[in-house]
C-alpha positions in Angstrom: 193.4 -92.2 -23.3 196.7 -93.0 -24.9 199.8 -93.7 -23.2 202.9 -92.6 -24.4 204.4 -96.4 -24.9 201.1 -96.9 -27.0 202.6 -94.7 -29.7 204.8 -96.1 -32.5 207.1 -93.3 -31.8 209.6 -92.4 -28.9 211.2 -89.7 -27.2 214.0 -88.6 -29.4 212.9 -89.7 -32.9 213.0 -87.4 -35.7 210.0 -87.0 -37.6 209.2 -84.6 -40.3 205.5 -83.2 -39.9 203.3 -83.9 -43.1 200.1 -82.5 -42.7 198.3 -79.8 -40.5 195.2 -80.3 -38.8 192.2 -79.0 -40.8 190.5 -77.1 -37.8 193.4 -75.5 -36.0 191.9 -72.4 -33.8 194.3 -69.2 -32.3 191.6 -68.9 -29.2 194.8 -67.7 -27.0 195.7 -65.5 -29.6 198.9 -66.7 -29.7 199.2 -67.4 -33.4 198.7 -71.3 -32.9 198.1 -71.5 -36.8 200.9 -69.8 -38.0 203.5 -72.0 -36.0 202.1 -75.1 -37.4 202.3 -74.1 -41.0 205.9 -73.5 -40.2 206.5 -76.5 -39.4 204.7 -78.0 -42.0 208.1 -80.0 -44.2 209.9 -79.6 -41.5 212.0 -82.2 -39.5 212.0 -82.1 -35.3 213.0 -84.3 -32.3 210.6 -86.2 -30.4 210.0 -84.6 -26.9 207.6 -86.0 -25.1 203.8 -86.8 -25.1 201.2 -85.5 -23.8 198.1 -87.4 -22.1 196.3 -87.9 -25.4 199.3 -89.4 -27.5 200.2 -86.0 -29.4 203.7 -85.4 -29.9 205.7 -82.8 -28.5 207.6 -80.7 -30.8 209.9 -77.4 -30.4 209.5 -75.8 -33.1 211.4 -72.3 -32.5 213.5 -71.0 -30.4 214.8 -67.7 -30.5 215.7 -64.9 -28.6 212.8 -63.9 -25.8 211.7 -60.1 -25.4 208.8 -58.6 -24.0 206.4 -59.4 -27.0 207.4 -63.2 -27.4 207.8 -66.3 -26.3 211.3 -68.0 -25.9 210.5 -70.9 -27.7 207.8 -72.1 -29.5 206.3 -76.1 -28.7 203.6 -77.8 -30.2 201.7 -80.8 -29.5 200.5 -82.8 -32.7 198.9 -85.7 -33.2 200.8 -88.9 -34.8 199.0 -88.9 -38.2 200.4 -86.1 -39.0 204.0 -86.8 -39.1 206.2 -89.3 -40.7 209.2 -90.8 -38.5 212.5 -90.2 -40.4 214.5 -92.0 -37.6 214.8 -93.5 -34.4 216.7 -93.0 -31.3 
């Protein structure tokens, strides 16, 4: 397990995510693919971790209604970013 001070980011950093993983899978059918390739080039804030070291990332947020979520988070792991600064 990795903790979250093991990481050589923090809570708050921006990063910009660089690469998706290869074998990303919709089981919930929530369209889990779709909202990484979105933020694929894209630059977010540092939110928190998760017990495996993956980053948390908002990624959307928009208006809720009945058919979607208020906001859309993601949890990446840190290969796949690139920090662009710290806090």
């Amino acid at each position: 397990m990795v903790k979250p001070g093991d990481s050589q980011f923090r809570v708050g950093d921006l990063i910009r995510v660089v690469q998706i993983p290869a074998d990303l899978h919709d089981a919930a059918g929530i369209g889990t693919p779709e909202v990484f390739h979105r933020a694929l080039g894209k630059t977010f804030r540092v939110e928190g971790f998760d017990e495996h070291g993956h980053l948390e990332l908002v990624v959307a947020e928009r208006k809720a209604s009945a058919e979607r979520y208020a906001s859309d988070t993601i949890w990446i792991e840190p290969e796949f970013v690139e920090k662009i600064s710290e806090i």
